[in-house]
C-alpha positions in Angstrom: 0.0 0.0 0.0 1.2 3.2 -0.8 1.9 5.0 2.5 1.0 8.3 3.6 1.2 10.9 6.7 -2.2 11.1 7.4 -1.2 14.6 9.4 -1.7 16.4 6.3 -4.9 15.2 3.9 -3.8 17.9 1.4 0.0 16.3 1.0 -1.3 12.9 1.0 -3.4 13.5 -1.6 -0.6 15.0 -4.0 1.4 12.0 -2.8 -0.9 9.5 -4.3 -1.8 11.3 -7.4 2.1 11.5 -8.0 2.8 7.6 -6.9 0.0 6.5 -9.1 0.8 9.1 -11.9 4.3 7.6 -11.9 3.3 3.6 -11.6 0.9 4.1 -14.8 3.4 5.4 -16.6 6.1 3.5 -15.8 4.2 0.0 -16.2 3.3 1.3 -20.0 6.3 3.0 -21.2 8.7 0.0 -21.9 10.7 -2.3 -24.8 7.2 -1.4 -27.2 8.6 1.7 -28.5 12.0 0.1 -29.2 9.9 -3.3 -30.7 7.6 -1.9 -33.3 9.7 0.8 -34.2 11.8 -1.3 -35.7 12.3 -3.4 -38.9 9.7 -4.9 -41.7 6.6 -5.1 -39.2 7.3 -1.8 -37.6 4.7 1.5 -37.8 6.3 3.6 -40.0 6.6 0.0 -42.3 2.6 -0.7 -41.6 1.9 2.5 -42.2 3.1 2.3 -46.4 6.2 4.0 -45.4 3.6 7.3 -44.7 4.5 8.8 -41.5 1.7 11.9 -41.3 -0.4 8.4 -41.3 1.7 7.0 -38.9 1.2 9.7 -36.5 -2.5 10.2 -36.8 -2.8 6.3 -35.9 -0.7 7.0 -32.8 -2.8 10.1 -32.2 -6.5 7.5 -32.6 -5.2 4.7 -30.5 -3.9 7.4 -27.6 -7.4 8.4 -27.8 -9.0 4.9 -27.9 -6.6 3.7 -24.8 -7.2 6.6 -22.3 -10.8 5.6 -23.2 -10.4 1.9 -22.0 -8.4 3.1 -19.5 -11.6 5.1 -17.7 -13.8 2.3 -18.5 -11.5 -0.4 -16.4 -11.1 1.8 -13.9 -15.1 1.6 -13.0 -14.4 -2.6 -13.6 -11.4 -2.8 -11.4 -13.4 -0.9 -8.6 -15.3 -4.2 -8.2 -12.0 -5.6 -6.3 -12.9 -6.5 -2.4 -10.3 -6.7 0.2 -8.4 -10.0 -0.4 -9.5 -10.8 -4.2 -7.1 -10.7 -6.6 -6.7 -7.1 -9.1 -6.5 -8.7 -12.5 -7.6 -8.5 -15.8 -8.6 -12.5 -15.5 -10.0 -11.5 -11.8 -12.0 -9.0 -13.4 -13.4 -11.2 -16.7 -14.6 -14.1 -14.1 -16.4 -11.6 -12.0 -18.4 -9.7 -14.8 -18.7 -12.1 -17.3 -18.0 -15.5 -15.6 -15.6 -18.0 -14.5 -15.8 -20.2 -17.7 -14.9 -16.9 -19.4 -12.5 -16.0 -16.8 -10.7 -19.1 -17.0 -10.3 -19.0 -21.0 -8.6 -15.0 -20.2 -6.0 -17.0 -18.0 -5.1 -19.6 -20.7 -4.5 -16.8 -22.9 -1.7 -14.9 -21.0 -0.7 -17.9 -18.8 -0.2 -20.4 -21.5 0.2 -17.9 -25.1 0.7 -14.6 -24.5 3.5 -14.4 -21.9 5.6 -16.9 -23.6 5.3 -15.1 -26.6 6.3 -11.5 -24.8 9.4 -13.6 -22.6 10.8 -15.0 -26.5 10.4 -11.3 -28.5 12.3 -9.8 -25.6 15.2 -12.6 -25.7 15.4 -12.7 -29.1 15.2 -8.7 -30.1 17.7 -7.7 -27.4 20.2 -10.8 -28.8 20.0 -9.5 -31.9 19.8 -5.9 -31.7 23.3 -6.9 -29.2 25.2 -8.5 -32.4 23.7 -5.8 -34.5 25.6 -3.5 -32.0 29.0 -5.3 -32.1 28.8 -5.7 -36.1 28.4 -1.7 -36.2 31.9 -1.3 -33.9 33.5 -4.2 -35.6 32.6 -2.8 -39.5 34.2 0.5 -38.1 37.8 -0.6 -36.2 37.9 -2.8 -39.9 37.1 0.5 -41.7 34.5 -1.5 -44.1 30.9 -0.7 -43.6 30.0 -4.2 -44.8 32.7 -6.0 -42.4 30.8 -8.6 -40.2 32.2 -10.4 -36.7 31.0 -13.9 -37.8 29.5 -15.3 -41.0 25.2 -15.7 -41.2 25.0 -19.4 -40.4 27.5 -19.0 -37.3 25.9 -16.0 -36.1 21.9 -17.7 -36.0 23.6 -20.2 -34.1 25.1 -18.1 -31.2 22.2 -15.6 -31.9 19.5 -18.7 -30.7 21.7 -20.1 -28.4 22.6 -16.6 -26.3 18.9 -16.2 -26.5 17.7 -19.2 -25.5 21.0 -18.8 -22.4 19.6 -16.1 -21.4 16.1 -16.8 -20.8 17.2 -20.1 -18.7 19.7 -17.7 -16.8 16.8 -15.1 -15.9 14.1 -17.7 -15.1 16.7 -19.8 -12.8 17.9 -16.2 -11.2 14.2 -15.1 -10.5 13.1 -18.4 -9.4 15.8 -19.0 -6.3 16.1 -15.4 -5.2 14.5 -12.2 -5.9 16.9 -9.3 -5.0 19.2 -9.4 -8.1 16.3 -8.9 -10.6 14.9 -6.3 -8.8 17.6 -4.4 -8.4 18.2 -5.2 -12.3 14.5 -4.1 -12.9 14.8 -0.7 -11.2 18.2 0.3 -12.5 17.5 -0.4 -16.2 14.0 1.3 -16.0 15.7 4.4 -15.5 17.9 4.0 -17.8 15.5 3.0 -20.6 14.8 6.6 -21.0 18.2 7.6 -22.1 18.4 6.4 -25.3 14.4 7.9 -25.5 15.6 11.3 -24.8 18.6 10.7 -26.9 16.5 9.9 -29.8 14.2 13.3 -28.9 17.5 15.3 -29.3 18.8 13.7 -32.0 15.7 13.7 -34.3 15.2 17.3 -34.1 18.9 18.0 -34.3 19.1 16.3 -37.5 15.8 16.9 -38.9 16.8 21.0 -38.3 20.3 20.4 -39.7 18.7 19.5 -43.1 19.7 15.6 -43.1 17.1 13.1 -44.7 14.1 11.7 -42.9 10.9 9.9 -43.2 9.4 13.3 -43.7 11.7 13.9 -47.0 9.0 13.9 -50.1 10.9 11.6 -51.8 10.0 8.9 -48.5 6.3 9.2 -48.4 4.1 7.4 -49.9 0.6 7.7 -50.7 -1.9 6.8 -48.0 -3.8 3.3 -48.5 -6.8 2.7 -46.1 -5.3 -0.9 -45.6 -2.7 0.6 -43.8 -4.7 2.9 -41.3 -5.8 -0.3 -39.9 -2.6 -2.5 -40.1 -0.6 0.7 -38.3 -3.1 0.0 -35.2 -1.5 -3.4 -34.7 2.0 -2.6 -33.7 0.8 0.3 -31.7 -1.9 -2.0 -29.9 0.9 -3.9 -29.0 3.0 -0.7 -27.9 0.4 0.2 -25.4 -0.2 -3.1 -24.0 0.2 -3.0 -20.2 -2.3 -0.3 -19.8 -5.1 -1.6 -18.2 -2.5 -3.9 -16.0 -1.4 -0.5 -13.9 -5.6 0.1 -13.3 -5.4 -2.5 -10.4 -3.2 0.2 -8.2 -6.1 2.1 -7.1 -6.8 -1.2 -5.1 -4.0 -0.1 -2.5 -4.6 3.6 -2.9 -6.4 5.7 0.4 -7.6 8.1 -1.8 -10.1 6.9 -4.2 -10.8 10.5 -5.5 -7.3 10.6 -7.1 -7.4 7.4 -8.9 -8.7 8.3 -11.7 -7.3 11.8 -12.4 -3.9 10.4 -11.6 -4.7 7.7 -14.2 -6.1 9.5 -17.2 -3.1 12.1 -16.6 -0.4 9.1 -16.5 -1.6 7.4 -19.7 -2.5 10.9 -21.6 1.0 11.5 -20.7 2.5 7.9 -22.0 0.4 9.1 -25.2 2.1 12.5 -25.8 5.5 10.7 -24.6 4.9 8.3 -27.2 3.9 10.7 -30.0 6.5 12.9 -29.2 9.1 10.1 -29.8 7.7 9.0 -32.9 7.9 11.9 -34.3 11.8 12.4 -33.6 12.3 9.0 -34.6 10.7 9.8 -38.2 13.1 13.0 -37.7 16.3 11.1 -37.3 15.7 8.4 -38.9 14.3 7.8 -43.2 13.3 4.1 -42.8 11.8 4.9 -39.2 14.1 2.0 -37.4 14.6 3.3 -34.0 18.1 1.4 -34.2 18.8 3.4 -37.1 19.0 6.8 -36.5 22.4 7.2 -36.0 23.6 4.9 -39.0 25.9 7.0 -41.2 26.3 9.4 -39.1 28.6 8.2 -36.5 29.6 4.7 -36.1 30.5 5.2 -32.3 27.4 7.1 -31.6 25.5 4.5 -33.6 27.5 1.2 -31.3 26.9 3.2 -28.2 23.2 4.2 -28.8 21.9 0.3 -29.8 23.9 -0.8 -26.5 22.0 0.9 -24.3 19.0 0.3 -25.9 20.0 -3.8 -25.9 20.8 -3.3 -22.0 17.4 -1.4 -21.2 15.7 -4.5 -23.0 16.8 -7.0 -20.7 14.2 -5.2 -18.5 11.0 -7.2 -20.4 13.1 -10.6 -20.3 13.6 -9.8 -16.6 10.2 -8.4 -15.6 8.3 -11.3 -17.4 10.6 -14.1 -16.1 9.3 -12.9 -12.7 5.3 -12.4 -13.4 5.1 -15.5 -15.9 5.1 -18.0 -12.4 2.9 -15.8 -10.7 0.5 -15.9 -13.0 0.5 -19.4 -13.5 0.3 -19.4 -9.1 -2.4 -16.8 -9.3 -4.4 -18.7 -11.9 -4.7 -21.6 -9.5 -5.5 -19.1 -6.3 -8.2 -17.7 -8.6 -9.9 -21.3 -9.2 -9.1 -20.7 -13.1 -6.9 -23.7 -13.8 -7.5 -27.0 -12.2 -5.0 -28.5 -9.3 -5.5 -31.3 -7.8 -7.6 -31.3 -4.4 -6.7 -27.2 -4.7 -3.1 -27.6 -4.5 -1.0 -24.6 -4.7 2.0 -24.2 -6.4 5.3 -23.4 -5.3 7.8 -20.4 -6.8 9.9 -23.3 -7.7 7.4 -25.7 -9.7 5.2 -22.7 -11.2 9.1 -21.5 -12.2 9.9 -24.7 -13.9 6.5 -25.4 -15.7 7.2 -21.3 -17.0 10.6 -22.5 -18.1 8.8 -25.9 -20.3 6.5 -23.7 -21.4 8.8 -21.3 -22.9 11.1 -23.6 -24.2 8.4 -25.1 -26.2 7.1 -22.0 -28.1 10.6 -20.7 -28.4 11.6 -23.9 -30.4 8.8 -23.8 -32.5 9.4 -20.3 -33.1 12.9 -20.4 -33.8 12.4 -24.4 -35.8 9.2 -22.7 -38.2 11.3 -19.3 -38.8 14.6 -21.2 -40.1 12.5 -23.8 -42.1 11.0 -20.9 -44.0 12.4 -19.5 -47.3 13.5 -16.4 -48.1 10.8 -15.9 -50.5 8.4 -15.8 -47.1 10.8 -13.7 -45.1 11.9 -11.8 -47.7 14.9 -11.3 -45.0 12.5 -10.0 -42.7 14.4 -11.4 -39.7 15.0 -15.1 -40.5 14.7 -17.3 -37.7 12.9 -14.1 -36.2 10.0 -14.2 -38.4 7.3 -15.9 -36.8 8.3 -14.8 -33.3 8.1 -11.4 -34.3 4.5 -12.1 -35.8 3.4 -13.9 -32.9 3.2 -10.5 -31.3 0.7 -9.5 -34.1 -1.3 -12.7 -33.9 -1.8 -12.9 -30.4 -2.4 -9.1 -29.2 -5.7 -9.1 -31.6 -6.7 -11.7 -29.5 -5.9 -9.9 -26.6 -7.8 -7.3 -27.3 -10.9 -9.2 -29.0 -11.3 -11.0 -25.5 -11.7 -7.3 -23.7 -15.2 -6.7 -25.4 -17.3 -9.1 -23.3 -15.9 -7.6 -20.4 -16.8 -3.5 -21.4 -20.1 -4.8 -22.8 -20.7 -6.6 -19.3 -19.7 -3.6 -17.1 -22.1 -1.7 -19.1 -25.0 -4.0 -18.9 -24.1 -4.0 -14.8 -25.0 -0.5 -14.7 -28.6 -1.7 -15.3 -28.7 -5.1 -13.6 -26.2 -3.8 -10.8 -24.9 -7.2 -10.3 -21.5 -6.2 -9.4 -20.9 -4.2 -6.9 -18.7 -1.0 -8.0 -17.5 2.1 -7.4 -18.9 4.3 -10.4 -16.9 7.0 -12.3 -17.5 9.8 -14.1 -17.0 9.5 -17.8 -16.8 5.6 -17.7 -19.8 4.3 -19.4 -19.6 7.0 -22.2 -15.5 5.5 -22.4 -16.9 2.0 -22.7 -19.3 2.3 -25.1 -16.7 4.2 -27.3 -13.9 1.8 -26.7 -15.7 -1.4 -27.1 -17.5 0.1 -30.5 -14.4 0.8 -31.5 -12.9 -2.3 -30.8 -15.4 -4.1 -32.5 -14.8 -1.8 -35.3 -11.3 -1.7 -35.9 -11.0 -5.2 -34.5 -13.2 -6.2 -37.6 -11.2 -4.7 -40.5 -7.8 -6.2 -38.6 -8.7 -9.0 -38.9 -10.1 -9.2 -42.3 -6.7 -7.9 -43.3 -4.9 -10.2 -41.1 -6.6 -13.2 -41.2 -9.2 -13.5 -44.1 -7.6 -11.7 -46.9 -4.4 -14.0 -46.7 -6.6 -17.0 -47.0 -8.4 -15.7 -50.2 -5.2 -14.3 -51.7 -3.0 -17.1 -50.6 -0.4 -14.5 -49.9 1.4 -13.7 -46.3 -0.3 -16.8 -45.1 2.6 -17.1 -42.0 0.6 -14.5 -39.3 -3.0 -16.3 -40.3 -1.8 -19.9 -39.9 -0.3 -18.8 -36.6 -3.3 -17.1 -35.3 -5.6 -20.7 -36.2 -2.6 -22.0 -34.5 -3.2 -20.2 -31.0 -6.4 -20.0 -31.5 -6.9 -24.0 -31.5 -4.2 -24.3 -28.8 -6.4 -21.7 -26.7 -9.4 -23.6 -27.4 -8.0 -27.2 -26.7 -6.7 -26.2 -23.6 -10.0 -24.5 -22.3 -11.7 -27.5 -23.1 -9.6 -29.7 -21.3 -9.1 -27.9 -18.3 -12.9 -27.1 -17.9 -13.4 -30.8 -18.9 -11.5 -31.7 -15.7 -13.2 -29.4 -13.5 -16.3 -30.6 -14.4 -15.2 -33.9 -14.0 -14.6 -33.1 -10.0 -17.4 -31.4 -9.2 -20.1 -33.0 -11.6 -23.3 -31.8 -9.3 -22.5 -28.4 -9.4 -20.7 -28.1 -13.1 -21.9 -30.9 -16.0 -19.5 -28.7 -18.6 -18.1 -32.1 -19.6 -21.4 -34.2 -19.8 -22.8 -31.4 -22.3 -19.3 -32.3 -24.7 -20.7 -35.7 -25.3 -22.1 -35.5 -28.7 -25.5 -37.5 -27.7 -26.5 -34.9 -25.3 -26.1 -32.0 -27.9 -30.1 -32.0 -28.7 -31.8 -34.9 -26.1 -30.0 -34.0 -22.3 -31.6 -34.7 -19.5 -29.2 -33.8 -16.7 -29.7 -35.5 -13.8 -29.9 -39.1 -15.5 -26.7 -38.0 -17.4 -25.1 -36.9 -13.7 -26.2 -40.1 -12.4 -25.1 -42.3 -14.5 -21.9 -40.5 -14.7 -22.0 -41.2 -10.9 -22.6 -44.9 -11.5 -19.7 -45.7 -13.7 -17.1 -43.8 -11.2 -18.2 -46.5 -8.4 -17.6 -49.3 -11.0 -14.7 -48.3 -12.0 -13.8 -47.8 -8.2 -15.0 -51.2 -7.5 -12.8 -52.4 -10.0 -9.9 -51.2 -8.8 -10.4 -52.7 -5.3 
């Protein structure tokens, strides 16, 4: 809990707005920016190389998030003393614990393994990236490289693959060391993001070629209004994590206003950065805006950058076993007589996890030709489009939950503390959702099936999605199984009770064939 003198209500007051102002701003402002501002799948690249487009889209989805962000505010209100403050805490309690429990699958089993690889494997190879700049300059050969490309992939995958082992082991048998890590690096994260403020200006001012030269814009295509939302869906992610403070927070009155000033500030933040990036930088790479310019500054700028991101391979390393401990707590995933699990077992089922979707990551982007790729990252292809594939779904699986907080302000079911301006900000956001969310995935998902073009990101949505749905199934499946009276979710599976299903002869003859079996056994 944030603590306060309770001599002076007026000080306390500022206190909280400032602790909460900074904690929503530092939980959103991280390795996104750096990540989709960068290479083939990167705004400026989504946006048909238009950055006036690119701009506006950051400008919308600012708009769009400090919208959700007043909506979940109202929703994460509904937290008692004791209850867990998350987003799959918050889907079981307005829409249902079925629904609840599907939310969990998705971060604990998809979308935090996917979020643990990116980081590994973008700071790896944004670190080689580094050295080859410092190597091609003390050889005086811009083209020099350290190793050849079939020797670097190899100690590219296995530094990555080291390094999440190293972070997961650290974080799992003591806890100082990464959070000491964790707070040094997330001050220094901001460096380089001032650095590339300066320099984008500096250069822009100084005449040197940007994204903004005529020659590098191109016309605008209303495909790419909606494919520039992705990326930037995906920098944002993490807002609606920092709307569980106001659970520890005295005064309620400052929550929100605290809130909606610390994301319309990540917004501008963001913006503002883009901007200088497109400045600095004429393909809009982030780890670019210093090439040609000076091979030092350029070494020195994408180290720091590679250091700060060991921040999201630490961070997540630490919250993936939670989650998967949390998920249990909550009643979401099934454990045996209620078992909970320990730091050390949630650490190591985090660790299997990982090292599954990493190798088919790494496995499905090396088996893929060029002609796919077109050199858009190699054995970093798919993992790099995981992040596209699975945030749609992140997002899709908000709507039920805005459409259910607005339907509680009729049936009052929940009990919650209301807020200005929140049912307006949910009716916007989820329309909006629902919109935008409709043409994404058209363009991601439906048009590559009818063109048979780009087919990668639609095969590995279907992917995620089947390996979302199986896993639902079978975990609710077991539940059922264990509490049959209350719950006949797996009785209903059974094809012959799809249209004739009497439920209590179904339950009892369920019951029947468990004290057979037992019987058996003895």
């Amino acid at each position: 809990m944030v603590k306060v003198n309770k001599k002076n209500k007026a000080k306390n007051k500022i206190f909280e707005f400032l602790s909460v102002f900074s904690m929503t701003f530092g939980i959103v402002v991280g390795s996104g920016i750096y990540l989709k501002n960068a290479g083939a799948n990167g705004v400026l690249a989504q946006a048909g190389k238009n950055p006036y487009l690119a701009i506006s889209i950051w400008v919308l989805m600012a708009v769009f998030c400090c919208m959700m962000m007043l909506a979940f505010i109202e929703i994460s209100s509904s937290t008692k003393k004791g209850d867990h403050n998350t987003l799959t805490a918050w889907a079981g309690r307005f829409v249902g614990r079925r629904y609840g429990s599907l939310v969990t699958i998705l971060y604990a089993l998809i979308y935090l393994p996917v979020l643990i690889i990116i980081g590994s494997l973008f700071t790896t190879s944004s670190f080689f990236q580094a050295l080859d700049i410092i190597y091609s300059y003390s050889k005086g050969d811009e083209n020099a490289k350290l190793m050849t490309p079939d020797v670097r992939v190899t100690v590219e995958i296995f530094t990555a693959a080291t390094m999440l082992v190293l972070f997961q082991v650290l974080n799992t048998y003591t806890s100082k060391p990464g959070k000491i890590l964790q707070t040094t690096l997330s001050f220094l994260k901001f460096i380089p993001l001032l650095t590339v403020l300066i320099a984008g200006i500096t250069l822009f001012a100084m005449g040197e070629k940007s994204s903004f030269s005529p020659e590098n814009v191109r016309p605008i295509k209303i495909n790419n209004v909606f494919m520039t939302m992705v990326p930037i869906m995906f920098a944002f992610d993490g807002f609606l994590d920092s709307a569980a403070i106001q659970k520890d927070c005295e005064h309620k009155e400052v929550v929100a206003p605290a809130m909606m000033t610390g994301i319309i500030a990540v917004s501008v933040f963001y913006i503002v950065i883009s901007v200088a990036i497109f400045m600095g930088a004429e393909d809009g790479n982030i780890l670019n805006i210093f090439k040609g310019i000076d091979s030092r500054a350029h070494f020195a700028f994408n180290l720091i950058i590679t250091i700060t991101l060991l921040t999201m391979v630490n961070a997540y390393s630490i919250i993936y076993p939670i989650v998967i401990r949390a998920s249990i707590e909550e009643k979401f995933i099934y454990s045996k007589n209620g078992a909970e699990l320990s730091k050390v077992k949630s650490s190591w089922i985090a660790m299997a996890i990982v090292g599954v979707f990493f190798t088919m990551f790494v496995a499905s982007g090396l088996l893929l030709p060029n002609s796919v790729t077109r050199d858009q990252g190699g054995y970093l292809y798919t993992a790099y489009l995981s992040s596209d594939s699975t945030i749609i779904i992140v997002y899709l699986l908000d709507i039920p939950i805005l459409i259910n907080m607005l339907i509680n302000r009729k049936t009052k079911k929940v009990e919650v503390r209301k807020v200005k301006g929140a049912y307006f900000a949910a009716v916007f956001s989820s329309s909006m959702l629902i919109f935008m969310l409709g043409f994404i995935y058209y363009l991601n998902i439906l048009q590559p099936l009818i063109t048979g073009k780009n087919l990668v990101g639609s095969i590995m949505w279907f992917v995620f999605i089947i390996i979302l749905v199986v896993s639902w199934i079978i975990n609710e499946s077991i539940i059922s199984k264990n509490n049959i009276d209350q719950n006949d979710f797996y009785l209903r599976l059974n094809p012959k009770n799809w249209f004739n299903y009497n439920r209590e002869k179904s339950v009892a003859e369920f019951k029947n064939k468990g004290v057979t079996k037992n019987d058996k056994g003895k």
